[in-house]
N, C-alpha and C positions, 0 to 999 in steps of 0.2 A: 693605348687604352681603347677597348672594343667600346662602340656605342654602347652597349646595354651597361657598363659601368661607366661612361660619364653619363649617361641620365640619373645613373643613381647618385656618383656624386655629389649634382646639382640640385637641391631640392627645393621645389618651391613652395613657399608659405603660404601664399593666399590660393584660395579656391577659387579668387575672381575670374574673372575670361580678361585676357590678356587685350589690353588696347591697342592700338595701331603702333608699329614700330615706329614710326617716324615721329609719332609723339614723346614717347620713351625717349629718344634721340633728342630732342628738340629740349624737356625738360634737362638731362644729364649735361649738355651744351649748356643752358643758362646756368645752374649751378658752378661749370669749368669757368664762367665769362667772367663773374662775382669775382671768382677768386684770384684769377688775373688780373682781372682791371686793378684790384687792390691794392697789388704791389706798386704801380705805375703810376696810379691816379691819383696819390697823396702827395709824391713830388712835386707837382704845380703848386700846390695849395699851401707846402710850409713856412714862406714868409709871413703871410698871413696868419698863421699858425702863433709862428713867435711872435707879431705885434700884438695879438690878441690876447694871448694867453702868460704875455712875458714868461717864455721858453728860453730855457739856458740854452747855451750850444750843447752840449750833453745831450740835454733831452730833445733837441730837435732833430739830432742824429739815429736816438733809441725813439722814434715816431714811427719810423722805418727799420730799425733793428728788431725792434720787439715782436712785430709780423712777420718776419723773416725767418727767424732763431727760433718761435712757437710752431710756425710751420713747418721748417726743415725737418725741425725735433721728433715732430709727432705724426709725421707722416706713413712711418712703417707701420706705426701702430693703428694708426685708422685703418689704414688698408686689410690689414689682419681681424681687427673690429669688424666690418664689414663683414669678411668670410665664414666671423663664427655666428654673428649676431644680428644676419642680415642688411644686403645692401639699401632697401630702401629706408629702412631703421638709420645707419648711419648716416646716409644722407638727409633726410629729415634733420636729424641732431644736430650735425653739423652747420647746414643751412638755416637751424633755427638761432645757434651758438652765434654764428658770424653774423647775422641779423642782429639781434638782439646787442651785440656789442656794437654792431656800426652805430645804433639810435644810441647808446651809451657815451660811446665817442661823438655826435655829434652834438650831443648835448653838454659834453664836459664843460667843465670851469676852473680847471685848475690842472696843472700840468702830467701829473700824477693819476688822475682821472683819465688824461687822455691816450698814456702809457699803458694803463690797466685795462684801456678796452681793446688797445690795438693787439696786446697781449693774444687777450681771448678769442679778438678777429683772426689771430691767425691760428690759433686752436681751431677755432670752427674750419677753418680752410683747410686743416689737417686731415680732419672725419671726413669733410666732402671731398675735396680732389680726387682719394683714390676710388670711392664709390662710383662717383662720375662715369669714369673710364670703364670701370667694372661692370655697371649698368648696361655701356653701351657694347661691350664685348660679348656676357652673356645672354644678351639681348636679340644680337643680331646672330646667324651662324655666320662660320668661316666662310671666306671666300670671296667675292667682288662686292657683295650685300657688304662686311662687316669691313672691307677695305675704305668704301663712302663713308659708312657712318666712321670710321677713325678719322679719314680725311677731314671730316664736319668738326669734327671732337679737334681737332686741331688745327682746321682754319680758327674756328672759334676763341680758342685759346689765343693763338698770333695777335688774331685782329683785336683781342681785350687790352693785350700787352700793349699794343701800338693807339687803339684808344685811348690809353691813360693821359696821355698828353692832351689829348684835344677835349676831352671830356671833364677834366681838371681845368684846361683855361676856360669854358664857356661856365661852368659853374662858378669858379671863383671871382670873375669878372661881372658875371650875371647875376649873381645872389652872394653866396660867402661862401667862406674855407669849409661849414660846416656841411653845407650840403653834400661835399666830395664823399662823406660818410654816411647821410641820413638817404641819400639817392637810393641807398642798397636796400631802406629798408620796405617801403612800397615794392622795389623787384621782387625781393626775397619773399616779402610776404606771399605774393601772383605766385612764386615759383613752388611754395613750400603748400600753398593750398592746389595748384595742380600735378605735386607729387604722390598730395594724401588722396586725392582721386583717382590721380591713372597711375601711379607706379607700383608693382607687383612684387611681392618681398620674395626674397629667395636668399638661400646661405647655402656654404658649403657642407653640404654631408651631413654626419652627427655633430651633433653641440659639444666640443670639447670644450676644457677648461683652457683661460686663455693663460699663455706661458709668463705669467707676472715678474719673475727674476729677467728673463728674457726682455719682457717690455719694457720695464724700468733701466735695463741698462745700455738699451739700443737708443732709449728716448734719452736718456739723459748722453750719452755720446754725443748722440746728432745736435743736439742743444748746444754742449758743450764747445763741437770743433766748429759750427756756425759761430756763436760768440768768440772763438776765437779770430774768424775769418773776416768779421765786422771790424775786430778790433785793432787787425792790422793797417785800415783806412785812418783810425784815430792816433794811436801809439806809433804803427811801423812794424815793418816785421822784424827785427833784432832784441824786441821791448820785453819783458819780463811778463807783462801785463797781457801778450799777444800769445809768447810762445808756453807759458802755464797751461792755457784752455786751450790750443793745441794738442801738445801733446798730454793732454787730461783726455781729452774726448779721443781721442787715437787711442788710447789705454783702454778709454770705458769698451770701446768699438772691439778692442782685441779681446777684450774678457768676456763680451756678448760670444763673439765666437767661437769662443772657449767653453762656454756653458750650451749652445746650441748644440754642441757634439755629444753634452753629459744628458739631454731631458728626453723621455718619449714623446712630449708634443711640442716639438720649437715651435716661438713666435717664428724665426725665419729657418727652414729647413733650408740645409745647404746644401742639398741635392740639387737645388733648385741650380746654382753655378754650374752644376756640371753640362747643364743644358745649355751649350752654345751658342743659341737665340737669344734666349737671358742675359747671359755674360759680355757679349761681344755689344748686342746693342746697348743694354746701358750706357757699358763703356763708352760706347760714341756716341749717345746722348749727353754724357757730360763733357767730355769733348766741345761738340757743337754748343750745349748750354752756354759752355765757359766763354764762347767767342761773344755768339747771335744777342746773349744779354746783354753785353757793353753796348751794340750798338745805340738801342735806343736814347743811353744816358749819354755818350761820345756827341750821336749825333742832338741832341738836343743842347748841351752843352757850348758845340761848334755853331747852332743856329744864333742862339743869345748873347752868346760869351763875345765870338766874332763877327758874327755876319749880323748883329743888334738887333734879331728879330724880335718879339714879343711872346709870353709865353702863348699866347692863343694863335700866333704866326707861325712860330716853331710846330705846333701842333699840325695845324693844316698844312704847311710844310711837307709831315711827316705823312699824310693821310695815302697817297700812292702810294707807300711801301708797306700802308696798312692793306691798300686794295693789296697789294700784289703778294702776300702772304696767304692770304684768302685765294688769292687763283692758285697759287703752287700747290696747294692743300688739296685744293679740287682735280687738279691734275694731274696728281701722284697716282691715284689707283688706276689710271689708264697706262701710266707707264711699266707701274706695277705689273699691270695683265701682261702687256708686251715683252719688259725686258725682266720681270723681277726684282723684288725687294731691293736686294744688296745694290744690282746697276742702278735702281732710280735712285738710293738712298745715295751712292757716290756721283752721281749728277749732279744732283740738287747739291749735293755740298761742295761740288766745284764750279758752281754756276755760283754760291754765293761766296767764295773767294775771291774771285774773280772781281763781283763786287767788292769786299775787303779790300783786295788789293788795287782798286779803282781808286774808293774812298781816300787811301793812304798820300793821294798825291795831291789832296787839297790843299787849298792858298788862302791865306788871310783875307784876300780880294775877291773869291771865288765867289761863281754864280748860281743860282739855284738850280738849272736845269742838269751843269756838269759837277757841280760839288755838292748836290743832297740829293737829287729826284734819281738820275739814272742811275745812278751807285746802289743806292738806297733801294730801288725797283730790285738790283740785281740780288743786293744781296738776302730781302726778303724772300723772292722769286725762289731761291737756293731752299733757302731755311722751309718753307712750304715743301717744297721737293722732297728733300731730307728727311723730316719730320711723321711725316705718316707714315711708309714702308720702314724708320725705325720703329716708332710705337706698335707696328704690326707686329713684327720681327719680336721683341721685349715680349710680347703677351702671348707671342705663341709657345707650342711646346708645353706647357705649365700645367697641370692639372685643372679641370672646375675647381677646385676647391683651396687654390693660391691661386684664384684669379687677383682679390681683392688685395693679397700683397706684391704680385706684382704688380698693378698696377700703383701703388704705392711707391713700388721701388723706381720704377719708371718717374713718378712723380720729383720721388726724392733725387734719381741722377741729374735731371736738369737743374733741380732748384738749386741743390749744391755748384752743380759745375755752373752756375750762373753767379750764385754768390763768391767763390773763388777765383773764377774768371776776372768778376769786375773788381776785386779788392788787388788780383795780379796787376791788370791794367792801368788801373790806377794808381798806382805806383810804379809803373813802369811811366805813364804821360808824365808826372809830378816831377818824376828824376829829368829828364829831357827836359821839360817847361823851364826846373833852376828856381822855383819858386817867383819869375817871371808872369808879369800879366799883359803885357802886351799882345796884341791880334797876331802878331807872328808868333812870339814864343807858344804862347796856346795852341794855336796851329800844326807845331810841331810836335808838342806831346800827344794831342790829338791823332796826328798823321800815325804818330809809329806806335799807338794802341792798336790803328785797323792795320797797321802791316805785320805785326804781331797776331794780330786776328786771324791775319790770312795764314801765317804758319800754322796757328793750332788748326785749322781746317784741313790744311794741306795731309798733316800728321793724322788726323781724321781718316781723312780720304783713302791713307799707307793703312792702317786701320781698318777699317771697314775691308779691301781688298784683300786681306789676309788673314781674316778673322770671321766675318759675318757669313752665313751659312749661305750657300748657292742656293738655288731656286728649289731643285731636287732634294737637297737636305733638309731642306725649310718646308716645305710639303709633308716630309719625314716626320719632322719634328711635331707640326700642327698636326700631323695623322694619331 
């Protein structure tokens, strides 16, 4: 594409004068942080949960399901939102959705209430995630400038993930379960009145009509094979109740791409696979997703379960491997410069196998420094690495005017390959454990999730090497 048609592409809406990039950046960052922490930052908090609100097991399962499954579901379609209808528009909504539900849920009273908001929190987390990324990509140009700011965009994101622990025990130990939720809303509020100041609206092109048969059947798929993927943790995968929404959402998913061949304006144009950068790195973004996700919940599970830490212990604990995702993020575009996307992006991911395969030979008796910190450093360390020359990779090539689905897509590869990663895993430790509670048998289920981890890595890594575009291609591609 010659410059003078991607400026036309990209059109901006406001007439403002553009604020400092690093602000632009900084806002899109705190809206990415919300919506990570979220996922992460309820687990602390849900015993308290059920004493308070006498929660069945069901529903203290769907506390977490519900945010998960709204998210996954509607994340294509935010993205594409975005591109036709402006990205600071959709972030706005989003960020006002997800606010407004967190004070909903922190004020609940009754079980059902607090299912209904988590719903909607992760609706709102659907519209913003992909605008986020989208902000900071059209935002910045190509090249070492737009490589930092991804870097940032995705330390930020790690370090929310890994916050959730420690920021869930000092709240819930310090005040109560409710504030894990009502926290967001004072940020959100800061965040949403210094978007409507400095953020500059822009969409893709003309205002098409958005592909409605398309939306509704990609939204209800992704819905679909998530509730399926939750359910395999509660039922089993052999269950009726698991393999239904399964292959229901596999069907919706095959019939979206059945219709995206028949419309002149798809929600998702399948041009877009044929672009290598796309294709390859998603695929190894949920790869990685499917591993990097269990860690947190393995290793916190390993810190209480066995070694009788506290949840706010487990937490600080955890806090070095939050630094060190944050340095690997930081890191990446320098290696980037040097070696290249694809070499840093398979560093990083063999620097956190390594770790995986570290973790795997823990002991019931085992001590913080060799059985949580230096595993833990490693395999964050990696995941940072990884993490930003993929995201580069995923968003280049693409047109201005699917920036806002791919970045979507990108959103959606991890969320899925984390939510099937961890519903694999655990039932892989569950089988090994024998329904055992003892410090050894835990131990061992534990252990052969992160040596499991370390294989899907490894398969990453064969992946990546024979797949992800060399430097020269990838220069090609962004040109």
């Amino acid at each position: 594409m010659t410059p003078m048609l991607r400026a036309a592409a990209e059109v901006p809406v406001s007439r403002r004068s553009a604020p400092p990039t690093w602000v632009v950046v900084a806002l899109a960052c705190a809206g990415q942080f919300l919506v990570v922490l979220d996922i992460s930052v309820v687990n602390v908090a849900l015993p308290s949960m059920r004493a308070d609100l006498a929660l069945s097991a069901p529903g203290l399962q769907w506390v977490v399901n519900a945010y998960t499954i709204a998210f996954a579901g509607f994340m294509l379609l935010g993205g594409r939102a975005g591109d036709l209808y402006g990205r600071k528009r959709m972030f706005l909504v989003g960020l006002a959705l997800f606010t407004l539900a967190s004070l909903g849920g922190g004020l609940a009273q009754a079980e059902w209430q607090l299912l209904a908001a988590r719903a909607v929190q992760g609706l709102g987390a659907a519209v913003l995630a992909p605008s986020t990324l989208t902000i900071v990509t059209s935002t910045v140009p190509e090249g070492v400038a737009r490589a930092r700011a991804i870097a940032t965009w995705t330390a930020v994101g790690g370090g929310g993930g890994a916050a959730g622990g420690l920021v869930g025990g000092l709240l819930v130990d310090g005040l109560s379960w409710r504030w894990v939720l009502l926290i967001n809303v004072p940020v959100g509020a800061v965040v949403l009145a210094g978007a409507l100041l400095w953020l500059v609206e822009s969409r893709a092109g003309e205002r098409r009509r958005l592909d409605l048969p398309g939306a509704l059947l990609v939204t209800a798929g992704l819905a679909t094979l998530a509730y399926g993927i939750v359910q395999t943790e509660i039922e089993g995968w052999t269950s009726s109740a698991t393999l239904a929404p399964l292959a229901g959402g596999a069907a919706l998913l095959g019939l979206f791409l059945f219709v995206e061949t028949r419309t002149k304006a798809p929600l998702m144009p399948l041009k877009l696979f044929r672009l290598r950068s796309v294709s390859s790195a998603n695929v190894a973004m949920f790869l990685c997703g499917a591993a990097m996700f269990c860690m947190w919940f393995f290793m916190t599970l390993y810190a209480q379960n066995v070694l009788g830490y506290t949840p706010l212990e487990a937490g600080l604990a955890l806090m070095p491997s939050s630094l060190a995702v944050v340095l690997g993020s930081q890191a990446a575009p320098r290696f980037m410069r040097v070696a290249g996307a694809r070499t840093a992006a398979v560093i990083g991911t063999l620097v956190a196998a390594a770790g995986f395969g570290w973790q795997s030979t823990m002991s019931a008796d085992g001590t913080y420094l060799t059985a949580i910190m230096f595993p833990g450093i490693l395999m964050m360390l990696g995941a940072g690495l990884a993490a930003t020359p993929l995201a580069s990779l995923a968003t280049s090539g693409a047109a201005p005017g699917d920036a806002g689905l791919v970045s979507g897509l990108v959103n959606t590869s991890r969320t899925m390959g984390g939510a099937l990663g961890l519903s694999v895993m655990s039932t892989i430790a569950a089988a090994r454990t024998g329904g055992g509670t003892s410090a050894a048998e835990l131990t061992e289920g534990y252990a052969l999730a992160f040596r499991t981890g370390a294989g899907v890595l490894i398969a990453g890594v064969v992946l990546m090497l024979l797949w992800l575009p060399r430097r020269g291609q990838a220069q090609a591609a962004s040109a």
